[in-house]
N, C-alpha and C positions, 0 to 999 in steps of 0.2 A: 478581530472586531466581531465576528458570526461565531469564535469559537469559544465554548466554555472551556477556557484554560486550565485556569483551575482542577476542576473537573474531571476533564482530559486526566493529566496529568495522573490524577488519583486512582481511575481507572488503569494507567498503565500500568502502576504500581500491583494492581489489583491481578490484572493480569498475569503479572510473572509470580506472583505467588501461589496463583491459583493453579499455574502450570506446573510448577514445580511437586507444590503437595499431590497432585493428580497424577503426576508421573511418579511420583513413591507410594501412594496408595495402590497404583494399579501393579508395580511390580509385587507388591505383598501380596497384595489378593490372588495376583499368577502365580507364585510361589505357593501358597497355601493351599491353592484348588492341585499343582503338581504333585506338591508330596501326597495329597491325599488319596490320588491315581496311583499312584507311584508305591502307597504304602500297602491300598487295598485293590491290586491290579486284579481283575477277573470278580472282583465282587462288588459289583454296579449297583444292587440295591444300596449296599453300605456307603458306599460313596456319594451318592442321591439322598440318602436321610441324615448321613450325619452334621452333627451342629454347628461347621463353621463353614459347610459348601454354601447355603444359601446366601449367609451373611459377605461369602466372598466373591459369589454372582453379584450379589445387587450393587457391591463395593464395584465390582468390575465396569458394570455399566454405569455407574454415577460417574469414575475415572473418565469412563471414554467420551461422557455427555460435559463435563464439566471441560476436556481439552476443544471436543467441537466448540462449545460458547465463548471459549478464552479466544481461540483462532479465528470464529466471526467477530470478536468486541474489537481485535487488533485490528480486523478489515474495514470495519463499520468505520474505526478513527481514522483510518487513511483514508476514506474516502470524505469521512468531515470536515479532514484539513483540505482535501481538493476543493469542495465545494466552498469552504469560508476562503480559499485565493481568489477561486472564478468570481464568489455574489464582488470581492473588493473590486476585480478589474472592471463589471459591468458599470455603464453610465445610465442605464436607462431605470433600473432601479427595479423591474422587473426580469425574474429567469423562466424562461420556459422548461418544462421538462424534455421534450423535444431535441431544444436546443442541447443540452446538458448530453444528450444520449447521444447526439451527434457526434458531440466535440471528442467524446471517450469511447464509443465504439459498444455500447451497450443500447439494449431495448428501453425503451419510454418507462415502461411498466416497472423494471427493474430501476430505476431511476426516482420514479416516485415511490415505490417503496424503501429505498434508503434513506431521500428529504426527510419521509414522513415518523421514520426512529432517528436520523439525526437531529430532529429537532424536538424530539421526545428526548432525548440522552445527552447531544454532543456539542447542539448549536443554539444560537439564540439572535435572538431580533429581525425575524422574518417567520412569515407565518404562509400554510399554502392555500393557493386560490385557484378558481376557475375561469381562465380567460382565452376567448376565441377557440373555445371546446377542448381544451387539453388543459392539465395542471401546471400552475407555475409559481414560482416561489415570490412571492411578494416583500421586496425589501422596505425597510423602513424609509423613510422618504428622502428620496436625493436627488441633489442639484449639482450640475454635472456642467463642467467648462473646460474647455479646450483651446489649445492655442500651440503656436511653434514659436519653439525658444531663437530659434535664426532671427524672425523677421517681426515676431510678437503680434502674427495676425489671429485673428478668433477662428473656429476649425470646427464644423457641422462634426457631430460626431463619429459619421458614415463615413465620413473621408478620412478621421483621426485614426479607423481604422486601417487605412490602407498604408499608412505610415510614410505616407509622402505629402508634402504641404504644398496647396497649388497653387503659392504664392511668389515664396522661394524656391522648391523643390526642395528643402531640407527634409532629414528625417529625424530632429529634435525635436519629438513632438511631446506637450507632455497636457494635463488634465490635471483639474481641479474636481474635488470632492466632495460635497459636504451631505452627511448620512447621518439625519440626527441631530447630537449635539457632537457630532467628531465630525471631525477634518482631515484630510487625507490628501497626496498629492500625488500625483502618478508620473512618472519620468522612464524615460527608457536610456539607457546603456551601451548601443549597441555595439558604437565606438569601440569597447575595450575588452570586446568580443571578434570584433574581425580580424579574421585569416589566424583567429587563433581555436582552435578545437579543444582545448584545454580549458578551455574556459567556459563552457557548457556541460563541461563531465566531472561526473563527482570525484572523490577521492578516492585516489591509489585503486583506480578500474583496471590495471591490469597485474598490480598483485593478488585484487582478487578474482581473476581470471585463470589466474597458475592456484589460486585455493579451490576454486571450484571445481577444476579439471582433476587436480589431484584427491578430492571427496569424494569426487563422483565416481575414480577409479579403485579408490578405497573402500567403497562399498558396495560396487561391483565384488571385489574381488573375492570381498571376508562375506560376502549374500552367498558366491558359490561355497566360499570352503565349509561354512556354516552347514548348508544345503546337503552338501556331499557326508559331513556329520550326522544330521539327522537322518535321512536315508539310511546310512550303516546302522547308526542307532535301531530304526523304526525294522530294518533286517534281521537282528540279531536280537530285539524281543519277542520273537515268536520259535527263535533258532534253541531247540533242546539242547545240542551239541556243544552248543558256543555257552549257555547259559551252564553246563552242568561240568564243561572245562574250564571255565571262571570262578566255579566252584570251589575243585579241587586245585587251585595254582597258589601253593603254601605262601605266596605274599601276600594276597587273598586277606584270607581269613574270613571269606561272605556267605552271608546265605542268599538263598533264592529271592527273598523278598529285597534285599538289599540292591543284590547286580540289578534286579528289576527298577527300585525306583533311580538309580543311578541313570539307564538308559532311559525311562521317560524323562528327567530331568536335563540330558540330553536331548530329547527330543524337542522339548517344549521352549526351554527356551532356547535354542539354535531358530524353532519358530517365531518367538515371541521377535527375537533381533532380526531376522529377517524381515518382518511386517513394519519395523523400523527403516530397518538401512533400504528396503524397496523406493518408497516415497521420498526417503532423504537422496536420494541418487536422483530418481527425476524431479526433484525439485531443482536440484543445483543444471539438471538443463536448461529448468524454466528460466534461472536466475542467466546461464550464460548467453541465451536468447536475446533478453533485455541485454546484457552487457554488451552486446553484440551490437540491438539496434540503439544503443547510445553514444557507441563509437562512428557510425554510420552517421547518425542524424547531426551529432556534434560538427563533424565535418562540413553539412550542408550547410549549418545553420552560421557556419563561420565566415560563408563563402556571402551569406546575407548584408546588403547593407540599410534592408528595411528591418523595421522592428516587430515585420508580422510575417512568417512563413505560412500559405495555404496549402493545405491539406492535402493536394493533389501533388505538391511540389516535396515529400516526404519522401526521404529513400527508407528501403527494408534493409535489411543484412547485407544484401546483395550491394547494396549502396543504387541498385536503379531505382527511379522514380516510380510513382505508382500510389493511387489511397484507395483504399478498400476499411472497412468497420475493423476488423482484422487488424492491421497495420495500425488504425489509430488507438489503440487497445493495448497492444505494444510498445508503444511511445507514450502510452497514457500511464502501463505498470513500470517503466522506466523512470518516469518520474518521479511516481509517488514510493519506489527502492531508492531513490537515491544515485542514484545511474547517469542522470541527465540534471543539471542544474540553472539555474539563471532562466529559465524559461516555465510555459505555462499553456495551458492548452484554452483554445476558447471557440466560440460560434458565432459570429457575425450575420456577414451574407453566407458564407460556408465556414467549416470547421479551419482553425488556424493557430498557429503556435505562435504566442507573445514572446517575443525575445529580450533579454536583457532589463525586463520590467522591475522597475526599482519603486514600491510602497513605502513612502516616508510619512506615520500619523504623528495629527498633533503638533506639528511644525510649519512653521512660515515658510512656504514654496521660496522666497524670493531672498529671506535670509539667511533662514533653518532656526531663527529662534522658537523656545517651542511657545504654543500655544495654551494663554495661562485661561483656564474656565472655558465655560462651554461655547465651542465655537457657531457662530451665525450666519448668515447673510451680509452685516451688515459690521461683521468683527475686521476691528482695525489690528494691528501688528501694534505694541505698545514701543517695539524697537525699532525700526523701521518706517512705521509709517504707513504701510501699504495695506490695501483693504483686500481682506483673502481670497475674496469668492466677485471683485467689481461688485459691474451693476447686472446681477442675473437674475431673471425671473423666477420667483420659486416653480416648481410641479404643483 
């Protein structure tokens, strides 16, 4: 409903394109700046004026500026689908930024600087405002109802949060929506979640578990051999001896210029792949981190038979209890990898994981037929019968 799909979409596409030409423009331009070391080694003026070193500088650094933008747009969008889950789950129709920074383990400021290009780029129908001295995102105008499906009593919103109803004690709790001319219904799940861990973890987590471990030792391995490559290399171009008996080895058949650019061509790119397989190796820590704390969390959250876990009741890796900014940060990149499913992060009275929240728009809460034109206050179900939103007073 917040997200420009569309849009989105186009962008990603945009993305992988941009990544890919960037990553084959920047091996040419490394290739082109080598042989030309390589062809005119020891004469540094000639290699500094000739006419494709510049053109294969500026090529380099466009490569390297155009892969940072491509890797922020990929970030920016995951962080626009978080914020278009969290504006759906709120009722009050305001978000503070505060609040937002809480729930995910980031600063305010950093926060509002993302609102402020996701809704330049990613999102739409909320706009930011200033209230009670901090930034907060102002959603379009909604009307928000509450009630538990057990006993069918109406439910202050504050208590809807605590996902117990102090009527019945059920935890069927579910909300009405209306934002706009859309309609929305909030339900939670939790039932078909408990005592099962499985059901909060994304897909086939521990085949990629044995892929990670195996990348990570994979590029360990070929970063030394590589390593140990260039070093001999980087040895044996200043070695007279080794250069002038590589010379004369009648398989050979080289000259001095040739063994030369042979071993910077070694040198350079044994570099280039290492500056690669570095980051690719701890990245796949970062990714078994998350893996880790979504195997953890799955666990607790199965043990739940409320449909809101708080913040402090979070296990780490360790599986103990514990919340610190840190922790929610981790559970917060779990999510938006795909690691952790069925669940949602939010801010109440404190920071707290929605569990098993189920978003059904456009549809009759009470029959599922959908909802034909634009929904109101006052819109009846043409199937059914039933008035969507009672009698509630608008905001």
């Amino acid at each position: 409903m917040y997200l420009r799909e569309k849009l989105v979409k186009a962008l990603r596409i945009k993305n992988v394109v941009l990544t890919v030409l960037a990553v084959l423009h920047l091996l040419m331009d490394i290739d082109s700046l080598t042989s030309l070391a390589g062809i005119y080694w020891g004469d540094w003026d000639t290699v500094l004026h000739a006419k494709r070193t510049v053109p294969s500088v500026i090529g380099l650094i466009v490569s390297l500026a155009v892969l940072l933008l491509t890797g922020a747009s990929r970030r920016l969008i995951g962080d626009a689908q978080f914020f278009s889950g969290y504006f759906e789950g709120d009722l009050d129709g305001v978000v503070s930024c505060g609040d937002l920074a809480e729930a995910t383990g980031r600063s305010p400021s950093v926060i509002r600087l993302k609102l402020r290009i996701a809704r330049l780029l990613y999102m739409k129908r909320f706009s930011l405002v200033r209230q009670n001295g901090e930034t907060a995102a102002l959603l379009e105008s909604k009307t928000a109802l509450c009630a538990c499906k057990g006993c069918g009593a109406r439910i202050e919103k504050r208590i809807y949060f605590t996902g117990i109803c102090p009527y019945c004690g059920g935890s069927d709790l579910f909300a009405k929506v209306l934002s706009g001319d859309r309609f929305y219904s909030i339900s939670s799940t939790v039932k078909a979640g408990r005592r099962k861990p499985e059901y909060y973890q994304g897909k086939r987590l521990t085949e990629k578990k044995v892929w990670f471990v195996t990348l990570f030792c994979l590029s360990i391995a070929v970063s030394v051999m590589l390593f140990c490559l260039m070093a001999g290399a980087a040895r044996h171009l200043n070695d007279e001896q080794y250069i002038v008996q590589e010379i004369f080895k009648p398989e050979n058949h080289a000259s001095r210029r040739i063994i030369t650019n042979r071993l910077i061509n070694e040198m350079s790119w044994s570099f280039v792949c290492i500056c690669g397989l570095i980051p690719a190796a701890l990245s796949r820590i970062g990714r078994l981190h998350s893996l880790a704390t979504a195997q953890a969390c799955s666990v607790c959250f199965a043990k739940s038979d409320k449909p809101f876990v708080r913040a402090a009741a979070l296990p780490g890796i360790t599986g103990k209890a514990g919340s610190d900014r840190k922790r929610l940060r981790s559970v917060s990149r779990a999510i938006r990898l795909g690691y952790l499913q069925h669940c949602t992060l939010e801010k109440h009275e404190e920071p707290e994981v929605a569990l098993a929240k189920q978003i059904t728009k456009d549809a009759c809460p009470n029959c599922a037929a959908p909802i034909v034109g634009a929904a109101d206050l006052h819109y009846t179900c043409r199937y059914c019968g039933s008035r969507i939103m009672d009698a509630v007073q608008k905001k």
